[in-house]
C-alpha positions as CSV (number, residue, x, y, z in Angstrom):
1,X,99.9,111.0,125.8
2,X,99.1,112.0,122.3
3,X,101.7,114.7,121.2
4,X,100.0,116.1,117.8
5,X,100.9,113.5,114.6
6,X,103.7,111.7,116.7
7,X,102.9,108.3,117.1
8,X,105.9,107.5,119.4
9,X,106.0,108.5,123.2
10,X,109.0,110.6,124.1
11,X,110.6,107.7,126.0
12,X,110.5,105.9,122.7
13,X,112.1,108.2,120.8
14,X,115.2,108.7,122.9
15,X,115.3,104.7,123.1
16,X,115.2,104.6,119.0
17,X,118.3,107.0,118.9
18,X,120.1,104.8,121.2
19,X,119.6,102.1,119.2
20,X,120.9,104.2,115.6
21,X,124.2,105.4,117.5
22,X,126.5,102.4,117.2
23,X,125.3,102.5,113.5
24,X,125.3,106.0,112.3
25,X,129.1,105.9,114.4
26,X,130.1,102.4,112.6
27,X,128.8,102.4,109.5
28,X,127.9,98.5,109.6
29,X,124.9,97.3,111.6
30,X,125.7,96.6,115.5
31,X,122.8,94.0,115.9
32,X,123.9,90.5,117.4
33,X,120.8,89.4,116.1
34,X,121.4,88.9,111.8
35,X,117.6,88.4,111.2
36,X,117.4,92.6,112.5
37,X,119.4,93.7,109.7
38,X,118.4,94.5,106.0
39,X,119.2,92.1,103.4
40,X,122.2,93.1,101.0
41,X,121.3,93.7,97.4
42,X,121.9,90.9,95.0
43,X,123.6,90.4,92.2
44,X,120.8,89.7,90.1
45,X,119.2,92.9,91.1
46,X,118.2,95.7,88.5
47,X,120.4,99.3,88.7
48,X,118.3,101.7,90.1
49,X,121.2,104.4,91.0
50,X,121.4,105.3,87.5
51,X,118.1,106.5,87.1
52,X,115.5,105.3,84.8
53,X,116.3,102.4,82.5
54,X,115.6,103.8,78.7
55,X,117.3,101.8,75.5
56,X,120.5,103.1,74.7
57,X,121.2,104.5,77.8
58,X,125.0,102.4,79.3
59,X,123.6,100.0,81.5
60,X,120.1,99.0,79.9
61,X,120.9,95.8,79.2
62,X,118.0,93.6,77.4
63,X,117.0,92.2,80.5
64,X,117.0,95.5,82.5
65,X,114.4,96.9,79.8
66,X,112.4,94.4,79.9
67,X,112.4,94.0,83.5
68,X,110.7,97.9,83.3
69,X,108.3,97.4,80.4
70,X,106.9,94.3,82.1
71,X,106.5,96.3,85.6
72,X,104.8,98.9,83.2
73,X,102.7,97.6,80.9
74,X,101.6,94.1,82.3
75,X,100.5,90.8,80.3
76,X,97.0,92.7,79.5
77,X,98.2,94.9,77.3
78,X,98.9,92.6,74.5
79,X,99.2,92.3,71.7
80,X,99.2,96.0,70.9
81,X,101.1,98.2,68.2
82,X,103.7,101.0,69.3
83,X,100.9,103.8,69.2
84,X,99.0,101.8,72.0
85,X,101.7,101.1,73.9
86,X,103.3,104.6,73.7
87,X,99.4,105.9,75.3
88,X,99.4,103.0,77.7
89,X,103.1,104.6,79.5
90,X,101.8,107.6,79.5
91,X,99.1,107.0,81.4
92,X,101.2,104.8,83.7
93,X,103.9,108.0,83.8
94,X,106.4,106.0,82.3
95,X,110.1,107.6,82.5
96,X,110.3,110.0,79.2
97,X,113.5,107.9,77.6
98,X,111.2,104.8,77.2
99,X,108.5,106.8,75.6
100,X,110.4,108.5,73.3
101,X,112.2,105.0,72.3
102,X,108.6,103.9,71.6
103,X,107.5,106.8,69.6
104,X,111.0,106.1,67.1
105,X,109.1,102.5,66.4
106,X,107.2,102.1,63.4
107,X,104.1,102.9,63.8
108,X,102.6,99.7,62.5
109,X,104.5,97.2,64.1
110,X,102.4,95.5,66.5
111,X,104.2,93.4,69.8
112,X,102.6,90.0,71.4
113,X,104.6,90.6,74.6
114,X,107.1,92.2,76.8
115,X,109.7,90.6,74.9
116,X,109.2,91.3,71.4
117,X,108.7,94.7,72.7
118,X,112.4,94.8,74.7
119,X,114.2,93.2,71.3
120,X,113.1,95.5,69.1
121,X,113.3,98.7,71.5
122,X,117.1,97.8,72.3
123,X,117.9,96.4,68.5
124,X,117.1,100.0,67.3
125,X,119.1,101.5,69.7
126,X,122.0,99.7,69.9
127,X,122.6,99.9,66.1
């Protein structure tokens, strides 16, 4: 029986809180089976607790900034100056520290890729 937007039956439910109590109580997954339980982070894996990654911020390493641009911008839009860029985030709701490290670019400088981009982005800042 249907019970308004809840997908799950009442039996279902109850068995689903069963199965979260040796967790919640343990604080380490209960499963016998490994293949149940989420994968650990890795070390390889970009910060997210700190917020958004923005040049001169600790933690926004080279990598890390690019790593954000790239999931931003994309290959297509290059090669592009700062000004283009700068509209491009925007549009995409980029976080507000990368646009404004952007907008401190010259104006005439144009970028081929993600890369140039992320060097000169955490050059200026750094200095």
């Amino acid at each position: 029986m249907q019970r308004g937007s809840d997908r799950l039956s009442r039996h279902r439910d109850e068995e689903m809180k069963h199965e979260l109590q040796g967790l919640l109580r343990s604080g380490h997954p209960t499963r016998t089976e490994e293949w149940h339980d989420p994968e650990p982070t890795a070390d390889d894996d970009p910060e997210i607790a700190g917020g958004p990654v923005t040049p001169g911020h600790a933690g926004a390493s080279l990598e890390a900034v690019r790593l954000e641009l790239a999931r931003l911008l994309g290959r297509s839009s290059f090669p592009a100056s700062a000004g283009d860029l700068v509209r491009v985030l925007r549009r995409k709701s980029a976080p507000d520290g990368l646009v404004e490290a952007l907008e401190r670019q010259p104006r005439g400088e144009r970028y081929a890729n993600v890369q140039e981009l992320a060097r000169a982005l955490t050059r200026r800042e750094g200095q």
